[in-house]
C-alpha positions, 0 to 999 in steps of 0.5 A: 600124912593122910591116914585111914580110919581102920576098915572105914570108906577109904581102906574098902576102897582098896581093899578089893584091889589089893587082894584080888590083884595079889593073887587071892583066890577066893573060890579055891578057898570058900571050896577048901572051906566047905569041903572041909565042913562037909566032911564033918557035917555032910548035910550042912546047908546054912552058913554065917561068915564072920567078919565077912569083910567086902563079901569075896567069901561069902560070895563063893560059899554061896555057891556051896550053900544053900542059905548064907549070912554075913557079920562084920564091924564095918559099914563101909564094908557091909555097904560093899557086900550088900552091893555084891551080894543083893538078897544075902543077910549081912549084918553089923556086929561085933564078932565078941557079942553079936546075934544074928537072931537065928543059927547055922549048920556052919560059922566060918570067920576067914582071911585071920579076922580073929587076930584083931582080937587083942586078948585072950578073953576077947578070943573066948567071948568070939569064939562062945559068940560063933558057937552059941550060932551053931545047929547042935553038931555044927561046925565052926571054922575059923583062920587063925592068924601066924602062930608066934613060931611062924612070925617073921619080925620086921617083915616088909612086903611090896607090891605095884597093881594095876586094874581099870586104869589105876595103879596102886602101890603097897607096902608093909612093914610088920613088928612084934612086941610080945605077942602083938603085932603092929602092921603099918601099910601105905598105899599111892593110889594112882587114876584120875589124873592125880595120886592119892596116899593113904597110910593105916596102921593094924594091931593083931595078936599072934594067939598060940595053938594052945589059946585057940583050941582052948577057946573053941573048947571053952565055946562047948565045941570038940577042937582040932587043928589043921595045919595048911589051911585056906592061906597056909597059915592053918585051920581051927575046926569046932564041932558043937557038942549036941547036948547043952550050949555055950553060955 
């Protein structure tokens, strides 16, 4: 059975596809996101995104902000955002440790990157990582994954697009055990006279509200937590305090 490195060539390639073609939106979202930013820190005009993936967010927010970064752990994704986004700064590093060498009135980390993250420590060291980027009173906006209560065990999911003359079809299927879940995905990729298969499996932890707003705390930000969210499945909200700095 071919499978696919996880974020590597192969699943970039698809990626795009399949979240456009389900529907995401992408502008509706970054516009959420900024709004909500700016509520909070009205003269906000930089912003990193974390886990910037192929760049869709970052290339919306870039129409509400000035100065705009991205990070992710992926070069084949960073090769698709730099495609996208000539000029932009995106960098390679791992949400836990990275340091993009400067700091932003906004860090926002989308789409629930934050639930590849397999442990509570690992939460905290992300969260510190993005607050330690922050400008004193700036904010930082992070999409958490399904809270435990929300998770649907054994959810499957399906769907058939269609885009420049190639078919995909996708479908899910998702288990839980404890507060990991392992997604299983396989995609038939059809164009070019021939059809490809492509299997992957993820891992993410279903963290509680509690978890995440202790982490943000953790990080030396004021906490909140909004429900709806860009996708519904809520919003984490730090607001770094002015005095002193997470360590």
């Amino acid at each position: 059975m071919p499978s696919v490195d996880m974020f590597g060539p192969e699943f970039a390639e698809v990626y795009d596809l399949t979240y456009r073609r389900r529907g995401k939106d992408y502008a509706a979202e970054a516009a959420m996101v900024a709004r909500v930013a700016r509520e909070r820190r009205p003269d906000a005009s930089s912003l990193l995104d974390v886990a910037c993936g192929t760049g869709e967010h970052l290339a919306k927010l870039r129409d509400n902000f000035a100065d705009v970064a991205g990070l992710d752990a992926s070069q084949a994704m960073i090769d698709l955002a730099r495609t996208k986004l000539p000029g932009v700064p995106v960098h390679r590093g791992d949400m836990r440790s990275f340091d993009a060498g400067r700091s932003f009135d906004v860090v926002t980390c989308l789409f629930s990157s934050i639930g590849y993250l397999m442990s509570v420590a690992d939460l905290r060291s992300a969260m510190r990582s993005m607050a330690r980027h922050l400008t004193p009173g700036g904010i930082l906006l992070v999409e958490p994954l399904w809270l435990p209560e929300q998770f649907i065990d054994g959810y499957v999911a399906g769907d058939v697009l269609e885009q420049n003359g190639h078919t995909l079809a996708r479908v899910s299927h998702s288990t839980r055990d404890g507060q990991t879940v392992r997604m299983d995905i396989h995609y038939l990729v059809a164009g070019g006279g021939a059809i490809r298969h492509i299997a992957e499996s993820h891992l993410n932890t279903l963290f509680t509200r509690d978890e995440y707003l202790d982490a943000v705390t953790d990080a030396g930000c004021a906490a909140e937590f909004l429900p709806g969210g860009p996708s519904g499945r809520g919003l984490l909200v730090g607001i770094r305090h002015t005095e002193g700095s997470p360590s």
